[in-house]
C-alpha positions, 0 to 999 in steps of 0.5 A: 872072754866067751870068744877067747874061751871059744878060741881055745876050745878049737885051739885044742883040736889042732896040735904043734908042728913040734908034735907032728915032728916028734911023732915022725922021728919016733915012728921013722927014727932014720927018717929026714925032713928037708926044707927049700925056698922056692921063691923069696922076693926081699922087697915084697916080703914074700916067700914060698917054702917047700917041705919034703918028708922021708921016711928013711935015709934010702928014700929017693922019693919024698912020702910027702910035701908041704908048701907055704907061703908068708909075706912079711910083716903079716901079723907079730910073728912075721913082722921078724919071722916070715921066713921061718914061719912059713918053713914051720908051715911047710913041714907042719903041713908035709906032716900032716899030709903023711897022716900025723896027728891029724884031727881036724885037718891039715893046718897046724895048731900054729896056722890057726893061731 
């Protein structure tokens, strides 16, 4: 019980990949988050997926990227969802990268999970 406890309590410097979303949209309303797969190899199970943040519609250049990779079967979620894991990832990490809700580092609450 003290290591789940312990668990959460570094749990709860971490926050959600939704909550780095949101507070982009709220500062950047016309803002945009695009996702590619760079590399998906069905057999292995392997993906690597790129995120690209702008902060608005005009924006050439992405303020930010994040990458992220899964292998299939992984853990329970990516037994059915490494590909939208690792997209999850990505834009969570992007986020984080253009300085949103960032407490502990760049890792989403998701990842540490």
């Amino acid at each position: 019980m003290a290591v789940q406890q312990g668990r959460q309590n570094v749990l709860d410097n971490y926050v959600t990949v939704a909550e780095r979303i949101a507070a982009f949209y709220q500062s950047y309303p016309t803002g945009r988050i695009c996702t590619q797969i760079l590399e998906h190899n069905e057999e292995s199970g392997f993906i690597l997926m790129r995120a690209e943040v702008f902060r608005s519609t005009d924006d050439a250049q992405p303020s930010a990227t994040g990458h992220a990779f899964e292998v299939r079967g992984d853990g329970y979620v990516n037994r059915t969802s490494y590909i939208e894991n690792a997209e999850t990832s990505a834009v969570g990490r992007a986020l984080a990268l253009l300085g949103f809700e960032v407490r502990r580092g760049i890792a989403s609450r998701e990842e540490m999970e």
